[in-house]
Structure formats: structure tokens, C-alpha cells
C-alpha positions in Angstrom: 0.0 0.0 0.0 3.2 2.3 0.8 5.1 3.1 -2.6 6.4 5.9 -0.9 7.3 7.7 2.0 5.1 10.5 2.3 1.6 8.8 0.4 0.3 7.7 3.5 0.3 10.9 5.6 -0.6 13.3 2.4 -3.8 10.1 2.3 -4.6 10.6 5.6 -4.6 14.3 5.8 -6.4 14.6 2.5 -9.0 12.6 4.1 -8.8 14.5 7.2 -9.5 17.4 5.6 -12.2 15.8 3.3 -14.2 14.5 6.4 -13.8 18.3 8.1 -15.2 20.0 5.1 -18.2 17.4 5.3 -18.8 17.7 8.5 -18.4 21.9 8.8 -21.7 22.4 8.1 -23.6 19.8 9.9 -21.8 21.5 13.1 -22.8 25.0 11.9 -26.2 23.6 11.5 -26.2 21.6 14.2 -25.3 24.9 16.4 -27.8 27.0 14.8 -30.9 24.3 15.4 -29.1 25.0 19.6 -29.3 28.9 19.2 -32.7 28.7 17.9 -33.8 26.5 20.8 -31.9 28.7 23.4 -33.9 31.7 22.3 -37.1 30.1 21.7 -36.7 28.7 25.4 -35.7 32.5 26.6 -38.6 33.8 24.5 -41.1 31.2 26.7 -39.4 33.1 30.0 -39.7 36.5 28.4 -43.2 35.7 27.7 -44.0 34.5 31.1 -42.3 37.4 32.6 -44.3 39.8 30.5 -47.4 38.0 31.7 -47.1 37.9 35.1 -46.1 42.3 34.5 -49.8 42.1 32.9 -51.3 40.0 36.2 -49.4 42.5 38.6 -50.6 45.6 36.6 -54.1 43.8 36.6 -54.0 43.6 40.3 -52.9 46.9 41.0 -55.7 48.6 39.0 -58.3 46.1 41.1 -56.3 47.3 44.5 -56.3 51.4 43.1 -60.4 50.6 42.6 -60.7 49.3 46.1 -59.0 52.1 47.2 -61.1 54.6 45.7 -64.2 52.4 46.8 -62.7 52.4 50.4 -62.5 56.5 50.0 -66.3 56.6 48.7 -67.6 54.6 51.4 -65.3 56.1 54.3 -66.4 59.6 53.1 -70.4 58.2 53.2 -69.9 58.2 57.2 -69.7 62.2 57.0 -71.8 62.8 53.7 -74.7 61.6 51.5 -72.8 58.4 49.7 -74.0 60.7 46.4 -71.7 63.3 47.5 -69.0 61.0 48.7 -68.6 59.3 45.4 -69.1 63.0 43.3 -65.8 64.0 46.0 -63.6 61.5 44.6 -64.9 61.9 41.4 -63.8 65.2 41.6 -60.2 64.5 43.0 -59.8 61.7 40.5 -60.3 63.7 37.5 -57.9 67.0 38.8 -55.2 64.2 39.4 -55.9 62.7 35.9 -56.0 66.9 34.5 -52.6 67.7 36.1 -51.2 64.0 34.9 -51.8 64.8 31.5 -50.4 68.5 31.7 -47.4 67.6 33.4 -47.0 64.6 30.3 -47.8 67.1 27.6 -45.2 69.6 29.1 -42.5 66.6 29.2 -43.7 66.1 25.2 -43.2 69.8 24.4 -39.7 70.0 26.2 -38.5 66.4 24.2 -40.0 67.7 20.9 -38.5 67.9 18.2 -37.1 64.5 18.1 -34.2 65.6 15.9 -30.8 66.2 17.5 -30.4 69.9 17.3 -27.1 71.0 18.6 -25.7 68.5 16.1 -27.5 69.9 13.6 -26.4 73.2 14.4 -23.1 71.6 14.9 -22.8 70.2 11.3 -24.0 73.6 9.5 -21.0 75.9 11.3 -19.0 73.1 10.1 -20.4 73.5 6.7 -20.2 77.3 6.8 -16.8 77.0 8.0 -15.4 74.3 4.9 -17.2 76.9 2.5 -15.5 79.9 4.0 -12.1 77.8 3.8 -12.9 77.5 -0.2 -13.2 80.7 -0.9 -10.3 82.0 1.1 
């Protein structure tokens, strides 16, 4: 099988490196198909986590409506329940009024979205390069 010296080892790498090529890509599938499945599994946990925010937000707005129920009834002790309920009514609302003009004032400061001391940055660069051409 030998003739020469050096046939055997250039055989053996040749097929070496005739096995590796076949088997490179069933490893680089093989690890894909593993990512796929370790993000899929950390999708689920993502999912649940997300789900359980939703149950605790749930809750909370059930616990905030208690609350207020709690208020109404405590408030019925001193006035007509009518009266008690029109009271927090009332409060609820000027909260909800002062919520949304604090938000809209926190729009207004953010707007517009565009970055404007770069922008402003860019043009004195501009003006300056055009001065430099025709000096």
C-alpha cells in the first residue's frame, strides 16, 4: 500500500480534511438548530415574565379601585354616599387633568425628536469648509 514515504500521511490528511469539510456544516447547523432553541426557550421566559407584569398591573388597577371604593364609602360616614362618590370623582379627575399637563409639558420640552445642537453643529462646520474655499 506504501510506494512511498510521504503517500500515507498526504492520504490521511487529504481525508482528514475531506471529512472536516463534510462535517463543517452539519456543526454549523447543528449549532444553529441549539441557538434557535436557546432563544425560543428564553422567548417562553420572556413571555411569562411579560405575563405575570400584565397579572401584577391587573392587580394593581383592582387594588387602586378598592382604594377609591374604600374612599367613597369612608367619606359616606360624613356625607350623602351621592356626594362622597361625586368627591372623589372630583379629585380623580384633577389628578388625571394635572397627569396629563405635566406629560404634555415633558412632550413639548422632548420635541422635536431631531438632535439639534448636532444639527447646528454640522452647519458651522459647513459654513466654516465653504468659507475655507473661498479664502
Amino acid at each position: 500500500m506504501t510506494s512511498q514515504h510521504g503517500e500515507p500521511e498526504s492520504q490521511t490528511l487529504g481525508a482528514l480534511v475531506h471529512q472536516l469539510s463534510q462535517q463543517i456544516p452539519d456543526l454549523v447547523r447543528s449549532e444553529i438548530r441549539l441557538a434557535q432553541a436557546e432563544v425560543a426557550q428564553k422567548g417562553k421566559r420572556v413571555g411569562v415574565g411579560i405575563g405575570m407584569f400584565s397579572v401584577a398591573g391587573l392587580l394593581a388597577f383592582f387594588a387602586v379601585a378598592a382604594l377609591v371604593t374604600t374612599a367613597i364609602l369612608g367619606l359616606a360616614h360624613v356625607v350623602d354616599a351621592w356626594l362622597a362618590a361625586l368627591i372623589v370623582a372630583v379629585v380623580l379627575l384633577a389628578a388625571a387633568g394635572i397627569a396629563a399637563v405635566v406629560g404634555k409639558n415633558k412632550v413639548a420640552e422632548a420635541a422635536p425628536p431631531a438632535p439639534e445642537r448636532a444639527i447646528e453643529g454640522i452647519k458651522e462646520d459647513i459654513a466654516t469648509m465653504k468659507g475655507d474655499h473661498h479664502g
